[in-house]
C-alpha positions as CSV (number, residue, x, y, z in Angstrom):
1,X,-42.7,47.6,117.7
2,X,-38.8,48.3,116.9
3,X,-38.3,51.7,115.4
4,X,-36.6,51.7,112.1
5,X,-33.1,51.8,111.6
6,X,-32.2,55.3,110.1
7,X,-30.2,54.1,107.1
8,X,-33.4,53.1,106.0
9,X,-34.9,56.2,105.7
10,X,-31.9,57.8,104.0
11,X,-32.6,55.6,101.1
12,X,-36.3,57.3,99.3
13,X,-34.1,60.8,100.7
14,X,-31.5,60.1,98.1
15,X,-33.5,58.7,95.8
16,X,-36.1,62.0,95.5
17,X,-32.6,64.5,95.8
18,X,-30.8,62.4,93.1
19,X,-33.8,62.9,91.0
20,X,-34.4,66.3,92.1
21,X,-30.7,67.6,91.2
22,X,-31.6,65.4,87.5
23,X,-34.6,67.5,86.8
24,X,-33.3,70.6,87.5
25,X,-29.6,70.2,85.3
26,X,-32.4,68.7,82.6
27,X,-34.4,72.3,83.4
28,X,-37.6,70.7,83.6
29,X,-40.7,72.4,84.2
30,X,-42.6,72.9,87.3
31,X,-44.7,69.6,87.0
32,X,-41.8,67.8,87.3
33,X,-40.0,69.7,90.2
34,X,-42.5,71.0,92.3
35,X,-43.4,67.5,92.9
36,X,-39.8,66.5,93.8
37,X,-39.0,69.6,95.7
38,X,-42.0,68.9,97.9
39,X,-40.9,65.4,98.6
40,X,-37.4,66.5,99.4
41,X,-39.0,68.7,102.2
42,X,-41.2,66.1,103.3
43,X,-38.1,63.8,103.5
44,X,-36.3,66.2,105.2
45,X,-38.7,66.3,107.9
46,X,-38.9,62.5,108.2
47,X,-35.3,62.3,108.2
48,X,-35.4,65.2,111.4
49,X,-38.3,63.6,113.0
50,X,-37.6,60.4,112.4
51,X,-40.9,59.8,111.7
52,X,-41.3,56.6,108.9
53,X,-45.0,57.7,108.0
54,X,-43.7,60.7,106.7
55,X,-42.0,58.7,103.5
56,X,-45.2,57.6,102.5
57,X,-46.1,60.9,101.0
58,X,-42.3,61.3,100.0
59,X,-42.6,58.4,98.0
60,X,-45.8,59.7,96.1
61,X,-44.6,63.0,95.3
62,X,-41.4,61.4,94.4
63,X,-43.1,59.0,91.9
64,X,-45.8,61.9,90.8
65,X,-42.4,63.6,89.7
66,X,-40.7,60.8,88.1
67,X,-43.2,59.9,85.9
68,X,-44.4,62.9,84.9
69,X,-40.7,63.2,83.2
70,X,-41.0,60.3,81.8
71,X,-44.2,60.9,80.1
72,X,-42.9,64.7,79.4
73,X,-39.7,63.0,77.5
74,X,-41.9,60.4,75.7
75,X,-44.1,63.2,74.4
76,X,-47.2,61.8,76.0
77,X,-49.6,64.8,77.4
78,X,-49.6,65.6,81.2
């Protein structure tokens, strides 16, 4: 099995930082970023590692976080 090609990885990376650096200009609260912030770690260490079956909990946190904004800005409870 071929090993990934690193841009790859580098793509859920920017995606959690680019909604990491939203939520916090937007100051939300910490359901929103403590989600994010712990899926920028985790990407972190994937991107360090390069270990691919680290973005699958990158990806959860970073959708955990996403839509929790959403609901937060639609008014809907957590």
């Amino acid at each position: 099995m071929s090993a990934i090609p690193q841009w790859v990885l580098y793509l859920p990376v920017m995606a959690v930082w680019i909604t990491l650096v939203g939520a916090l200009i937007n100051r939300e609260g910490p359901w929103v970023v403590v989600p994010l912030v712990l899926a920028a770690g985790t990407a972190v260490a994937a991107l360090a590692t390069n270990l691919p079956l680290l973005l699958v909990p990158v990806i959860v946190l970073w959708l955990t976080g996403l839509l929790t904004m959403v609901r937060l800005h639609k008014g809907e409870p957590r």
